[in-house]
FIVEX-316847 format. One record per residue (C-alpha): residue number from 0; residue in three letters; x, y, z. Coordinates in Angstrom, 1 decimal. Example, Ala and Ser with C-alpha at 12.3 -4.5 7.8 and 13.67 -1.06 7.14 Angstrom:
2
[0,ALA,[12.3,-4.5,7.8]]
[1,SER,[13.7,-1.1,7.1]]
This chain:
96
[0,UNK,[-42.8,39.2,8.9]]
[1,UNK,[-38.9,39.0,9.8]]
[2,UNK,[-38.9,42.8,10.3]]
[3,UNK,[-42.0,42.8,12.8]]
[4,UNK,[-40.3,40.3,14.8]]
[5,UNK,[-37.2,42.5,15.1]]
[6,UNK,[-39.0,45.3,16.1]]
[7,UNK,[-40.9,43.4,18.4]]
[8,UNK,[-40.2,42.7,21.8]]
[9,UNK,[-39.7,39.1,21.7]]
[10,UNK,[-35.9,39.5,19.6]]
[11,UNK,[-33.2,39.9,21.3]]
[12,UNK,[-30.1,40.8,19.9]]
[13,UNK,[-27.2,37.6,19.6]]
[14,UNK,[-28.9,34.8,20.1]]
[15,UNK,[-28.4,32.4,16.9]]
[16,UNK,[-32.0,32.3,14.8]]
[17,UNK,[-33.9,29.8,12.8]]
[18,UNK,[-36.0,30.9,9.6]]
[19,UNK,[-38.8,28.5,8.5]]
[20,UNK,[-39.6,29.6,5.5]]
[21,UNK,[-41.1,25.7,4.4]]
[22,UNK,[-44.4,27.3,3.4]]
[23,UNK,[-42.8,28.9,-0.1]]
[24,UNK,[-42.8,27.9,-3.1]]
[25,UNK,[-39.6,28.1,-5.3]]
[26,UNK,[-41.7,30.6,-7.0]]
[27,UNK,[-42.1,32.6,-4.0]]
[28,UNK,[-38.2,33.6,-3.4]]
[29,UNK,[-35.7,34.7,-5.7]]
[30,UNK,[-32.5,36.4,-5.6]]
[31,UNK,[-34.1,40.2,-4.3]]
[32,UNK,[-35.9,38.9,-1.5]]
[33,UNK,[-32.7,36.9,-0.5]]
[34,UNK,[-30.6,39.9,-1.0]]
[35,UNK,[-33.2,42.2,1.0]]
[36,UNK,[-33.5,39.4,4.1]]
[37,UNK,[-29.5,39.6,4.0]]
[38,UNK,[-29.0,43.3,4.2]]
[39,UNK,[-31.9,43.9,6.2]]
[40,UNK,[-30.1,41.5,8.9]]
[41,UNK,[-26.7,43.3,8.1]]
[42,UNK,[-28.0,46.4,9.1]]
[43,UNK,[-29.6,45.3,12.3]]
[44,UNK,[-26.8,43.0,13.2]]
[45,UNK,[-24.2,46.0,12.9]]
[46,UNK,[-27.0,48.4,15.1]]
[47,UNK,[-27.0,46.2,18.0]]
[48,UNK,[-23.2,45.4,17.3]]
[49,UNK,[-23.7,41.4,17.0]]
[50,UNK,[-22.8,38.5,15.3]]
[51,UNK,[-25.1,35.7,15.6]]
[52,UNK,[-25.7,32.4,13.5]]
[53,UNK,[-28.9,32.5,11.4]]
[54,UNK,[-30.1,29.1,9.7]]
[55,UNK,[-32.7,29.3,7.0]]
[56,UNK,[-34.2,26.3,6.5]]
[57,UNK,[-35.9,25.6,2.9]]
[58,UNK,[-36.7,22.2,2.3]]
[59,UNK,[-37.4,23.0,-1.3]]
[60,UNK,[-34.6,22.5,-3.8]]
[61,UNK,[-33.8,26.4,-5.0]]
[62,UNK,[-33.0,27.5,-8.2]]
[63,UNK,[-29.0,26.9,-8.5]]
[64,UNK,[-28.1,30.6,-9.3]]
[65,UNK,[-30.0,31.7,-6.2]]
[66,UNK,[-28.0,29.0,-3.9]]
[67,UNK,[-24.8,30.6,-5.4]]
[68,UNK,[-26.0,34.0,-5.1]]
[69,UNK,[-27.4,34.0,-1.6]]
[70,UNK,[-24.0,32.1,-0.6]]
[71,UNK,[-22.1,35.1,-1.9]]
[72,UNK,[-24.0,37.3,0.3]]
[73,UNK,[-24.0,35.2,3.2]]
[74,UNK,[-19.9,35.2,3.0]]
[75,UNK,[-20.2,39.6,3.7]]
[76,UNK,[-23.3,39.4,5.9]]
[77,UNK,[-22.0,37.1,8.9]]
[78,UNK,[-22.8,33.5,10.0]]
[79,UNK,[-25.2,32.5,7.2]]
[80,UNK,[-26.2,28.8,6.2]]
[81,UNK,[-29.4,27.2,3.9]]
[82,UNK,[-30.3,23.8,5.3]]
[83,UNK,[-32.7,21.5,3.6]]
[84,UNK,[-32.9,19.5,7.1]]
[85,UNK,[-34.3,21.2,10.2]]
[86,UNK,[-32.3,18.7,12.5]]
[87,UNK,[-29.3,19.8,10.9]]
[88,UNK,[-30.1,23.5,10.9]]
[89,UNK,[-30.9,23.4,14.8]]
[90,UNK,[-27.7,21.7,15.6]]
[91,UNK,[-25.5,24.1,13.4]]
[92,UNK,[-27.0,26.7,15.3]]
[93,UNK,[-26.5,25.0,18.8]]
[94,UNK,[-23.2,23.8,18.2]]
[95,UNK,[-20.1,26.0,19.8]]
């Protein structure tokens, strides 16, 4: 879904995003897909030579080895945060 948004004409490169991903289950995301989402934006940040804030907000509690792991990733692929609150997650991402 992220990747036909990128591709589509309604993305535009910089702005700060917000990923909803409510609708999974903790069963539903693990460390790969975390990993993918990561180095997919990577590589599309660098292309349009960017650096924007991305929020993912996952109200679900994640497995603790996935938090760490995806927070390791998020420390080489730019401005990265998890929020469990959507409020706070918007206002990280508006803030500066």
């Amino acid at each position: 879904v992220y990747k036909s948004f990128i591709q589509g004409d309604k993305w535009q490169p910089g702005l700060n995003e917000l990923i909803d991903i409510s609708d999974l289950t903790s069963h539903d995301l693990g460390a790969p897909g975390l990993f993918n989402l990561a180095r997919y934006l990577n590589s599309t940040w660098k292309k349009h030579a960017v650096d924007p804030k991305l929020a993912i907000y996952i109200p679900i509690k994640l497995h603790k080895n996935t938090s760490i792991l995806f927070y390791i990733y998020s420390e080489f692929f730019g401005q990265v945060k998890i929020f469990r609150d959507k409020l706070e997650a918007i206002s990280w991402l508006l803030a500066d």
